[in-house]
N, C-alpha and C positions, 0 to 999 in steps of 0.2 A: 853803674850797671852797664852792660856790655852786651850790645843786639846783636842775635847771633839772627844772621843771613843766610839760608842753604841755596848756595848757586848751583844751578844742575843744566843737560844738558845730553843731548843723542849727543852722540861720535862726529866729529865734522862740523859742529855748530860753533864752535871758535867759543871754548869753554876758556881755555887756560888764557888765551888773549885776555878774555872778557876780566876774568878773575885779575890780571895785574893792573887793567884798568881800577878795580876796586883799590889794589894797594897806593896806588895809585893818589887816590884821592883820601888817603890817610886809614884806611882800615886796615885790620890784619888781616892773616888768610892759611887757613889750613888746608893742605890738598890732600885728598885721600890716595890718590895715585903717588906721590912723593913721598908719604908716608909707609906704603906700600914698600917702595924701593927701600928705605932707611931700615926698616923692617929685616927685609931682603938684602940689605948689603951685607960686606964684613964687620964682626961683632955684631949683628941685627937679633935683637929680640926673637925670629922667627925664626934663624939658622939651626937653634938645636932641634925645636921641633919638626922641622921639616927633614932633618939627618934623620931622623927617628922614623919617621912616617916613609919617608920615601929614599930610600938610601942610593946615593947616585944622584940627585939633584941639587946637592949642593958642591960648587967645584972651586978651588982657591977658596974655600972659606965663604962666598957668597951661596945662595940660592940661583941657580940658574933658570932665568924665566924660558929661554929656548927647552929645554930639560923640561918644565914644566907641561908649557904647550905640548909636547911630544907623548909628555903624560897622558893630557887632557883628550888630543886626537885618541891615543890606545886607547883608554876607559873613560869615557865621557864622565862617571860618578864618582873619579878621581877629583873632582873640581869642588862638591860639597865635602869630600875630606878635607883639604886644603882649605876652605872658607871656616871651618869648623874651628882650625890651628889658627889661621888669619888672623878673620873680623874680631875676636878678641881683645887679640893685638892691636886692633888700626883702633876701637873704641877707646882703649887707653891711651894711646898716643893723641887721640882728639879731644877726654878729658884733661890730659895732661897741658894742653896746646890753650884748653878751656881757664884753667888753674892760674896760667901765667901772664895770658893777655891782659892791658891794661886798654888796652883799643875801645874806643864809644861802639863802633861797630867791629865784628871777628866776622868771615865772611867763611862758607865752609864750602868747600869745593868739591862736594859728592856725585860721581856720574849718576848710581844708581840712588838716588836720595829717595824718591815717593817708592820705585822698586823694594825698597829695602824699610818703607815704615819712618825714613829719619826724620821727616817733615816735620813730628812730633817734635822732635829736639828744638828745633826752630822757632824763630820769633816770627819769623817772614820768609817767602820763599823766591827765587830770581829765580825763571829757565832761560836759558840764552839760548835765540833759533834763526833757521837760516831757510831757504827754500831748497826744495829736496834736491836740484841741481846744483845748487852751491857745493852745500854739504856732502855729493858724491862728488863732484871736482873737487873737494880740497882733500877728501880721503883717499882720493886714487891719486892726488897729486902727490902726496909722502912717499907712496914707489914701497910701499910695507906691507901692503895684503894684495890681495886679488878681491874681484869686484862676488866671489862664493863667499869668500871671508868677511866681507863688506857686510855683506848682505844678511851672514846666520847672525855677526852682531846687533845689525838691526831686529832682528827677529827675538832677540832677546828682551834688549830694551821695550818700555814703554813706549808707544807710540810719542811723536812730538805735539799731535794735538792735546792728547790727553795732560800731558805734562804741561802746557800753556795752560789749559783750564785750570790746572792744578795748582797755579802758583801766584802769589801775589803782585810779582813785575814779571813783564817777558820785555825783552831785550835780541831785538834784531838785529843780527851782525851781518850785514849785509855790505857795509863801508867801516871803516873803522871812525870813522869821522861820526857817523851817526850811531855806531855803539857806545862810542866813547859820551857823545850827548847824553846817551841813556842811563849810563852807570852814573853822571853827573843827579840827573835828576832823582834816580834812584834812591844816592846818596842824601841830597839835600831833602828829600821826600821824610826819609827816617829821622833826620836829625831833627827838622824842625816839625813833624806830627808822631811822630813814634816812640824815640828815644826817653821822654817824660811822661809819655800818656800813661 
């Protein structure tokens, strides 16, 4: 059997670190974002859909996420069309991901997981978090948004308290020396009380 883990996580809380740390230590790992792009690239499962729906958005054959955004800013309810086409897609590519694992632990790398109900799918749930000035230094450190764009993200999202209550480990990245601790203990946590219970 194979304990499926939903890692989740705000924007800026050192989600994708966290999550190689898992691989890390021999589990697999599905990322929602990566699939997204796979989705999205040339030949991507979502290309004809998205020519269809929004014609202009897809350029050389990919979906173009600039294009998208541009979307999104013009009609804000452009964004539930698109989720409509999507999350579909990204379900089957995570049963698909689910299908082939042969991993004791699959570790699923959902931003939006409790947002979105996934907790369900779950055996267990990891948030990885950071303190609110970490978390805005490392997002304004990428040099990709402004601190407006920063912020409606935030607005979106769950709060970070709520998602800590919400989960069975929380995981402070605040060094990577002592996240890495964490994903250790995490790990050894499952294998030896979880995995057979």
């Amino acid at each position: 059997m194979t304990f499926r883990l939903g890692l989740t996580g705000s924007i800026g809380m050192g989600k994708s670190t966290t999550a190689r740390m898992f691989v890390d230590e021999g589990c697999a790992l599905w990322d929602a974002d990566a699939a997204v792009h796979r989705l999205y690239a040339v030949g991507g499962a979502a290309v004809p859909a998205m020519t269809a729906a929004f014609p202009g958005v897809v350029v050389n054959g990919a979906v173009s996420r600039a294009a998208i955004k541009d979307l999104i800013a013009a009609d804000p309810l452009v964004l539930s069309r698109i989720e409509q086409i999507v999350h579909p897609l990204v379900a089957a590519d995570r049963k698909a991901f689910s299908a082939e694992t042969v991993s004791d632990i699959a570790v699923y790398d959902i931003p939006l997981l409790f947002e979105n109900r996934g907790e369900s799918q779950m055996d267990a749930t990891v948030c990885v978090t950071a303190t609110p000035d970490i978390q805005r230094d490392r997002v304004m450190a990428r040099g990709t948004m402004s601190e407006e764009q920063f912020q409606m993200i935030l607005a979106k999202q769950m709060p970070d308290a709520e998602k800590r209550a919400r989960s069975d480990y929380v995981i402070e990245t605040d060094t990577l020396e002592h996240a890495r601790a964490q994903v250790q203990d995490v790990v050894r946590d499952i294998r030896e009380n979880r995995l057979n219970a």
